[in-house]
N, C-alpha and C positions, 0 to 999 in steps of 0.2 A: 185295693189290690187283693185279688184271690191267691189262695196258696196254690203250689206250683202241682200239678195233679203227677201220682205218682206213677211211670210206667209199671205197665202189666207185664208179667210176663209172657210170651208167646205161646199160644195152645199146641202142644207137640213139642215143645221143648223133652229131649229127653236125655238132656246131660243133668238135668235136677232130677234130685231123689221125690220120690211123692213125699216122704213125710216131711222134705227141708221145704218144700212147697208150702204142704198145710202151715208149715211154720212159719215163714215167710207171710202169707196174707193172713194169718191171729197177726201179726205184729204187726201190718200195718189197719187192720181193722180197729186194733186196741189205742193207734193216733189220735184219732178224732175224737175218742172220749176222753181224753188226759188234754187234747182242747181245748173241746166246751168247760171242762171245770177251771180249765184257764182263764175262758173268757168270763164265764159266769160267776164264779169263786174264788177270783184272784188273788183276795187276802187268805181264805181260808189254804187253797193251793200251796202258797207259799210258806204257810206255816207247816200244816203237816204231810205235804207231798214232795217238796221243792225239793230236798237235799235228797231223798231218794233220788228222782230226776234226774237230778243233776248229775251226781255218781254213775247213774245210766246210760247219760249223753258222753259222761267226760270216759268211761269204758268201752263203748263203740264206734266213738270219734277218733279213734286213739288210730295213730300210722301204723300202718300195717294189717288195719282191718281188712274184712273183706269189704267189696263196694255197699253190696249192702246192708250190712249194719251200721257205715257210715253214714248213709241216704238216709236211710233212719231217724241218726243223727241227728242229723239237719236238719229234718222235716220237727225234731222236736223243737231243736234252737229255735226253729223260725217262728212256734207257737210262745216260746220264751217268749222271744221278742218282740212280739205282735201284740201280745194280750197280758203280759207281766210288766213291762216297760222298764219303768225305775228299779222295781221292785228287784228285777235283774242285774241290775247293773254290776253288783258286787263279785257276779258270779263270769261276770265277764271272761276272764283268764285264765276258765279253767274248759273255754267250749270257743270262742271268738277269734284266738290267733289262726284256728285249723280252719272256721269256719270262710274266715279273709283268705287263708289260702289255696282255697279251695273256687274260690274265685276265677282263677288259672287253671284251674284241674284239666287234664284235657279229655275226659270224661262230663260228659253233659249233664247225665246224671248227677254229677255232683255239683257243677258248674251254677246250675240253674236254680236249685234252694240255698247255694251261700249267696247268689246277687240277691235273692229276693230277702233272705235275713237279713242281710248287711242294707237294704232297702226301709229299714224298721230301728235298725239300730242308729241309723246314720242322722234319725232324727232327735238324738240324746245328744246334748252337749258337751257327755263326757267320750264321746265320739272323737272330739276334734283333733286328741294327739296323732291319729290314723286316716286322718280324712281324706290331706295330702295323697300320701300315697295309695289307697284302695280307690280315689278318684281318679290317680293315673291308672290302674288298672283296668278300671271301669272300661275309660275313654279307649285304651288301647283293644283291650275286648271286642267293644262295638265296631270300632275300623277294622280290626282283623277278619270280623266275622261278618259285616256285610262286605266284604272285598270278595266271600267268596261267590260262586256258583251258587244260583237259584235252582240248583235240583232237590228234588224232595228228600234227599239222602242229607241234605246242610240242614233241614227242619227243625231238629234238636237244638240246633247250634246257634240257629237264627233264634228260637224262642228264649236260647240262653242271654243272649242278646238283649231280647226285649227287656228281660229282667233286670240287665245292666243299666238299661238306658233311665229304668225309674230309680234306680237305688243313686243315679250319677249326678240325676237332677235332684233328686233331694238333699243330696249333698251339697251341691251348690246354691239352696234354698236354706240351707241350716247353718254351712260352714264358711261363710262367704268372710271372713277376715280370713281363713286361714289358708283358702284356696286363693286370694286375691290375685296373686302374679300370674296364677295360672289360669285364671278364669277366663280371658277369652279363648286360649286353648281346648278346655274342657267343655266351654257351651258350645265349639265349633262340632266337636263330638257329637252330642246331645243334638245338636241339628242337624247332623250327617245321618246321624241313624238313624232320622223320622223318614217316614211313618214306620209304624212296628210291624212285623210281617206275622206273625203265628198266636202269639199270646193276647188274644182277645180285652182280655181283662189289664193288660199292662199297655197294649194299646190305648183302652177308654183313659186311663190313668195320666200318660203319658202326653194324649192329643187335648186332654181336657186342659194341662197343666198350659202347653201350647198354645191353646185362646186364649187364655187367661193372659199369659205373659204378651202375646200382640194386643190384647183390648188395653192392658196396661201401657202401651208404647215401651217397652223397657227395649233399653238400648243394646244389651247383651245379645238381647235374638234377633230385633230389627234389624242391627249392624247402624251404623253412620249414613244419615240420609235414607233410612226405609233401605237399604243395598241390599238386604235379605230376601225383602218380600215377593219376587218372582219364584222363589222358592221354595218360601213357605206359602202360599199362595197355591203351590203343585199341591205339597202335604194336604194342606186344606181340602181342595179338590177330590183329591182321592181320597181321603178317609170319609166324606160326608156321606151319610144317612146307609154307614157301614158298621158290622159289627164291632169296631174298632172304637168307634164314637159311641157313645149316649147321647139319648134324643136333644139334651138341653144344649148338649155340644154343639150336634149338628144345625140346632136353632142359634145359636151364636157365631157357627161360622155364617149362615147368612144374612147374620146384621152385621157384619165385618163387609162383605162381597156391596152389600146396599149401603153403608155409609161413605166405602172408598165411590162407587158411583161407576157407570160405565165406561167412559171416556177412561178413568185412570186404570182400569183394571186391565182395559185392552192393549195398553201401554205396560202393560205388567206379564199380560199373557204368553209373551214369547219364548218362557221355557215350556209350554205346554203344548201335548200332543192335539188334533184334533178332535179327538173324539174327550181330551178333556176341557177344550173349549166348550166343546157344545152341553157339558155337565155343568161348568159353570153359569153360562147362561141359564138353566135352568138352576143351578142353585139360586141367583137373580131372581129370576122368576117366581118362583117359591116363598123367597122372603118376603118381597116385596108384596106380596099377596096377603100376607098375612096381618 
Protein backbone atom coordinates (compact mmCIF):
# COMPACT_ATOMS: atom_id res chain seq x y z
CA UNK A 1 0.00 0.00 0.00
CA UNK A 2 1.09 3.61 -0.80
CA UNK A 3 0.68 6.34 1.56
CA UNK A 4 -2.27 8.38 1.27
CA UNK A 5 -1.07 11.44 -0.94
CA UNK A 6 -1.66 14.68 0.80
CA UNK A 7 -4.18 17.25 -0.69
CA UNK A 8 -2.93 20.45 -2.12
CA UNK A 9 -4.09 23.39 -1.36
CA UNK A 10 -6.11 25.23 -4.07
CA UNK A 11 -4.24 27.95 -6.38
CA UNK A 12 -6.08 31.27 -5.28
CA UNK A 13 -7.02 30.39 -2.13
CA UNK A 14 -6.97 33.67 -0.42
CA UNK A 15 -8.14 32.99 3.13
CA UNK A 16 -4.33 31.65 3.70
CA UNK A 17 -1.76 34.00 4.55
CA UNK A 18 1.27 33.60 2.12
CA UNK A 19 3.69 32.95 4.72
CA UNK A 20 1.10 30.22 6.73
CA UNK A 21 1.27 28.75 3.12
CA UNK A 22 5.14 28.62 2.81
CA UNK A 23 4.82 27.11 6.22
CA UNK A 24 2.42 24.58 5.39
CA UNK A 25 4.45 22.96 2.32
CA UNK A 26 8.24 23.16 4.58
CA UNK A 27 6.29 20.90 6.69
CA UNK A 28 4.89 18.75 4.53
CA UNK A 29 7.97 18.65 2.33
CA UNK A 30 10.17 17.97 5.51
CA UNK A 31 7.65 14.18 5.81
CA UNK A 32 9.21 12.34 3.42
CA UNK A 33 12.67 12.65 4.81
CA UNK A 34 11.87 11.88 8.57
CA UNK A 35 10.53 8.68 6.26
CA UNK A 36 13.12 7.39 4.50
CA UNK A 37 15.24 7.48 7.69
CA UNK A 38 12.34 5.41 9.02
CA UNK A 39 12.55 3.05 6.42
CA UNK A 40 16.21 3.01 5.98
CA UNK A 41 17.52 3.70 9.76
CA UNK A 42 14.90 2.24 11.76
CA UNK A 43 17.22 1.41 14.76
CA UNK A 44 19.32 4.24 14.37
CA UNK A 45 15.66 6.58 14.10
CA UNK A 46 14.50 5.13 17.00
CA UNK A 47 17.29 5.85 19.20
CA UNK A 48 18.13 9.23 18.57
CA UNK A 49 15.06 10.77 16.76
CA UNK A 50 11.99 8.79 18.11
CA UNK A 51 11.15 10.58 21.32
CA UNK A 52 11.54 13.97 19.54
CA UNK A 53 8.89 12.61 17.08
CA UNK A 54 6.91 11.36 19.10
CA UNK A 55 6.49 14.64 21.46
CA UNK A 56 5.79 16.25 17.87
CA UNK A 57 2.99 13.84 16.94
CA UNK A 58 1.52 13.57 20.51
CA UNK A 59 1.54 17.98 20.27
CA UNK A 60 -0.21 18.32 16.99
CA UNK A 61 -2.40 15.39 17.36
CA UNK A 62 -3.70 16.82 20.29
CA UNK A 63 -8.03 17.86 20.10
CA UNK A 64 -8.42 20.89 19.32
CA UNK A 65 -5.81 21.34 16.85
CA UNK A 66 -6.26 22.83 13.70
CA UNK A 67 -6.99 20.16 10.62
CA UNK A 68 -3.85 20.56 9.61
CA UNK A 69 -1.36 20.02 12.13
CA UNK A 70 -3.27 17.08 12.79
CA UNK A 71 -2.96 15.64 8.99
CA UNK A 72 0.38 16.06 9.75
CA UNK A 73 0.01 13.97 12.48
CA UNK A 74 -1.10 11.21 10.87
CA UNK A 75 0.83 11.18 8.01
CA UNK A 76 3.75 10.85 10.69
CA UNK A 77 1.98 7.93 12.73
CA UNK A 78 1.48 6.25 9.52
CA UNK A 79 5.40 6.29 8.77
CA UNK A 80 5.51 5.03 12.62
CA UNK A 81 3.74 2.36 11.73
CA UNK A 82 4.80 1.26 8.40
CA UNK A 83 8.44 1.26 8.84
CA UNK A 84 9.14 1.31 12.83
CA UNK A 85 6.58 -1.76 13.42
CA UNK A 86 7.44 -3.26 16.97
CA UNK A 87 9.80 -0.85 17.62
CA UNK A 88 6.55 1.45 17.99
CA UNK A 89 4.49 -0.28 19.76
CA UNK A 90 5.28 1.11 23.33
CA UNK A 91 4.51 4.43 22.08
CA UNK A 92 1.10 3.38 21.13
CA UNK A 93 -1.05 5.55 23.75
CA UNK A 94 0.43 8.40 23.40
CA UNK A 95 -0.66 8.88 19.22
CA UNK A 96 -3.27 5.51 18.55
CA UNK A 97 -6.38 6.21 20.58
CA UNK A 98 -6.89 9.83 18.30
CA UNK A 99 -5.51 8.05 15.51
CA UNK A 100 -8.75 5.12 15.80
CA UNK A 101 -10.75 7.92 16.37
CA UNK A 102 -10.20 9.68 13.67
CA UNK A 103 -11.44 6.77 11.74
CA UNK A 104 -15.07 8.47 11.98
CA UNK A 105 -13.78 11.88 11.72
CA UNK A 106 -16.10 13.43 9.21
CA UNK A 107 -13.37 15.18 7.58
CA UNK A 108 -11.75 13.05 4.89
CA UNK A 109 -8.79 14.55 5.46
CA UNK A 110 -8.29 13.06 8.41
CA UNK A 111 -10.39 10.05 7.75
CA UNK A 112 -8.18 8.62 5.10
CA UNK A 113 -4.44 8.52 6.98
CA UNK A 114 -6.02 7.03 10.42
CA UNK A 115 -7.65 3.88 7.96
CA UNK A 116 -4.57 3.60 6.32
CA UNK A 117 -2.29 3.72 9.93
CA UNK A 118 -4.56 1.58 11.59
CA UNK A 119 -4.08 -0.70 8.00
CA UNK A 120 -0.26 -1.23 9.49
CA UNK A 121 -0.93 -1.47 13.06
CA UNK A 122 -3.67 -3.87 12.72
CA UNK A 123 -0.91 -6.29 11.73
CA UNK A 124 0.77 -6.43 15.39
CA UNK A 125 -0.74 -8.69 17.80
CA UNK A 126 -0.71 -6.25 20.40
CA UNK A 127 -3.61 -4.81 18.15
CA UNK A 128 -6.04 -7.39 19.18
CA UNK A 129 -7.52 -5.69 22.66
CA UNK A 130 -8.99 -2.95 19.67
CA UNK A 131 -9.63 -5.13 16.72
CA UNK A 132 -13.14 -5.74 17.69
CA UNK A 133 -14.24 -2.62 17.70
CA UNK A 134 -12.08 -0.36 14.96
CA UNK A 135 -13.32 -3.52 12.76
CA UNK A 136 -16.87 -2.42 13.33
CA UNK A 137 -15.97 0.70 12.48
CA UNK A 138 -14.20 -0.18 9.55
CA UNK A 139 -17.19 -2.22 8.28
CA UNK A 140 -19.69 0.54 9.08
CA UNK A 141 -17.51 3.09 7.11
CA UNK A 142 -17.45 1.13 3.99
CA UNK A 143 -21.50 0.58 3.94
CA UNK A 144 -22.08 4.12 4.72
CA UNK A 145 -19.94 5.43 2.24
CA UNK A 146 -20.65 3.26 -0.67
CA UNK A 147 -24.50 3.92 -0.06
CA UNK A 148 -23.75 7.20 -1.05
CA UNK A 149 -24.00 9.10 -4.69
CA UNK A 150 -21.32 8.38 -7.31
CA UNK A 151 -20.70 12.17 -7.90
CA UNK A 152 -17.40 13.38 -8.01
CA UNK A 153 -17.93 15.56 -4.91
CA UNK A 154 -18.28 11.64 -2.52
CA UNK A 155 -14.43 11.14 -4.16
CA UNK A 156 -12.72 11.80 -0.94
CA UNK A 157 -15.10 9.87 0.86
CA UNK A 158 -15.17 6.98 -1.47
CA UNK A 159 -11.15 6.93 -1.40
CA UNK A 160 -11.48 7.13 2.49
CA UNK A 161 -13.38 3.93 1.95
CA UNK A 162 -10.90 2.20 0.01
CA UNK A 163 -8.41 2.68 2.90
CA UNK A 164 -11.00 1.15 5.22
CA UNK A 165 -11.59 -1.75 3.15
CA UNK A 166 -7.58 -2.78 3.34
CA UNK A 167 -6.98 -1.97 7.03
CA UNK A 168 -10.65 -4.23 7.54
CA UNK A 169 -9.20 -7.10 5.83
CA UNK A 170 -6.14 -7.32 7.51
CA UNK A 171 -7.73 -7.27 10.40
CA UNK A 172 -9.62 -10.15 9.71
CA UNK A 173 -6.30 -11.95 8.33
CA UNK A 174 -4.35 -11.06 11.79
CA UNK A 175 -7.27 -11.14 14.31
CA UNK A 176 -9.40 -13.97 13.37
CA UNK A 177 -9.87 -15.42 17.26
CA UNK A 178 -10.88 -12.21 18.30
CA UNK A 179 -13.22 -11.21 15.64
CA UNK A 180 -14.69 -14.73 15.29
CA UNK A 181 -18.48 -14.03 16.11
CA UNK A 182 -18.29 -11.37 13.97
CA UNK A 183 -16.66 -12.45 11.18
CA UNK A 184 -19.20 -13.30 8.79
CA UNK A 185 -20.52 -9.89 9.28
CA UNK A 186 -17.40 -8.18 8.70
CA UNK A 187 -16.25 -10.19 5.54
CA UNK A 188 -19.86 -9.34 4.17
CA UNK A 189 -18.55 -5.72 4.45
CA UNK A 190 -15.26 -6.40 2.85
CA UNK A 191 -17.10 -8.01 -0.09
CA UNK A 192 -19.76 -5.24 -0.42
CA UNK A 193 -17.19 -2.77 -0.72
CA UNK A 194 -15.25 -4.38 -3.61
CA UNK A 195 -14.22 -3.32 -6.11
CA UNK A 196 -12.43 -0.03 -4.73
CA UNK A 197 -13.46 3.05 -6.65
CA UNK A 198 -10.49 5.93 -6.35
CA UNK A 199 -7.35 4.62 -4.58
CA UNK A 200 -5.40 2.95 -7.23
CA UNK A 201 -3.03 1.55 -4.93
CA UNK A 202 -5.51 0.10 -2.09
CA UNK A 203 -7.37 -1.21 -5.03
CA UNK A 204 -4.13 -3.48 -6.29
CA UNK A 205 -3.91 -4.37 -2.45
CA UNK A 206 -7.34 -5.23 -1.81
CA UNK A 207 -8.22 -7.15 -5.37
CA UNK A 208 -4.82 -9.02 -5.11
CA UNK A 209 -5.94 -10.21 -1.43
CA UNK A 210 -9.42 -11.20 -3.38
CA UNK A 211 -7.77 -13.87 -5.77
CA UNK A 212 -5.80 -15.12 -3.42
CA UNK A 213 -8.62 -15.79 -0.96
CA UNK A 214 -11.00 -17.44 -4.07
CA UNK A 215 -7.68 -19.50 -5.52
CA UNK A 216 -7.76 -20.53 -1.82
CA UNK A 217 -11.57 -21.87 -1.90
CA UNK A 218 -11.94 -20.10 1.60
CA UNK A 219 -15.29 -20.22 2.70
CA UNK A 220 -15.69 -16.83 4.22
CA UNK A 221 -15.71 -15.14 0.71
CA UNK A 222 -17.11 -18.01 -1.46
CA UNK A 223 -20.11 -18.27 1.01
CA UNK A 224 -21.81 -22.01 1.31
CA UNK A 225 -21.85 -23.81 -2.06
CA UNK A 226 -19.65 -21.03 -4.20
CA UNK A 227 -23.24 -18.70 -3.22
CA UNK A 228 -20.71 -15.79 -3.66
CA UNK A 229 -19.37 -16.25 -6.86
CA UNK A 230 -21.68 -14.43 -9.40
CA UNK A 231 -20.48 -11.61 -7.45
CA UNK A 232 -17.30 -11.84 -7.17
CA UNK A 233 -17.08 -12.97 -10.58
CA UNK A 234 -18.70 -9.11 -11.50
CA UNK A 235 -15.52 -7.67 -9.16
CA UNK A 236 -13.25 -9.96 -11.12
CA UNK A 237 -14.53 -8.66 -14.40
CA UNK A 238 -14.32 -5.25 -13.68
CA UNK A 239 -11.22 -4.64 -12.22
CA UNK A 240 -9.20 -6.83 -14.90
CA UNK A 241 -6.27 -5.51 -16.76
CA UNK A 242 -7.18 -2.13 -14.76
CA UNK A 243 -5.21 0.11 -12.81
CA UNK A 244 -6.72 -1.33 -9.88
CA UNK A 245 -5.15 -4.74 -10.44
CA UNK A 246 -1.39 -5.71 -11.11
CA UNK A 247 -0.48 -7.51 -14.04
CA UNK A 248 0.07 -10.94 -11.87
CA UNK A 249 -3.48 -10.25 -10.57
CA UNK A 250 -5.00 -9.83 -13.70
CA UNK A 251 -3.01 -13.06 -15.03
CA UNK A 252 -4.71 -14.96 -12.22
CA UNK A 253 -8.02 -13.88 -12.67
CA UNK A 254 -7.78 -15.57 -15.93
CA UNK A 255 -6.76 -18.80 -14.71
CA UNK A 256 -9.85 -18.52 -12.28
CA UNK A 257 -12.31 -17.69 -15.55
CA UNK A 258 -10.35 -20.92 -17.61
CA UNK A 259 -10.30 -23.59 -14.79
CA UNK A 260 -14.22 -22.82 -13.73
CA UNK A 261 -14.70 -23.50 -17.78
CA UNK A 262 -17.36 -22.03 -19.93
CA UNK A 263 -20.49 -23.95 -19.51
CA UNK A 264 -20.13 -23.00 -15.46
CA UNK A 265 -19.23 -19.43 -15.79
CA UNK A 266 -22.32 -18.84 -18.00
CA UNK A 267 -24.35 -20.29 -15.46
CA UNK A 268 -22.69 -17.80 -13.21
CA UNK A 269 -22.96 -14.81 -15.48
CA UNK A 270 -26.39 -13.43 -14.60
CA UNK A 271 -25.52 -10.68 -12.46
CA UNK A 272 -23.53 -9.32 -15.29
CA UNK A 273 -24.21 -6.50 -17.71
CA UNK A 274 -23.58 -7.06 -21.28
CA UNK A 275 -20.97 -5.51 -22.17
CA UNK A 276 -19.41 -7.30 -19.07
CA UNK A 277 -20.17 -10.52 -20.75
CA UNK A 278 -18.63 -9.87 -23.58
CA UNK A 279 -15.04 -8.77 -21.26
CA UNK A 280 -15.37 -11.89 -19.84
CA UNK A 281 -15.15 -13.75 -22.79
CA UNK A 282 -12.38 -12.12 -23.83
CA UNK A 283 -10.81 -12.48 -20.49
CA UNK A 284 -11.37 -16.49 -21.71
CA UNK A 285 -9.80 -15.80 -24.46
CA UNK A 286 -6.77 -14.24 -23.13
CA UNK A 287 -6.01 -16.74 -20.79
CA UNK A 288 -6.59 -19.54 -22.52
CA UNK A 289 -4.09 -18.30 -25.17
CA UNK A 290 -1.54 -18.15 -23.06
Amino acid sequence: MQRPQQPRRKAGDEDAEEGDEDEEELRAAILPVAGALMQHHADIFTTELLPNYSQLVQKMIAQGNCEEDRKLAHFVACDFLEHLGPRITSQWPSFLPIVVQDIVNPSPVLRQPACYAVSWAAKDPAFAPMALDVATKLAELVTSTRALTKKKSEMPAQSCADNALSALVILLQNHKPVLAASEPQLWKAWLSGLPCQVDDDEGQRNHKILVQLIQEERLEVLGEGAQNFPDLLKILVDVYQTDMVEEETSKAIGKITVALGKEKLESMAGALSEKEKKKLLRIMKEASAV
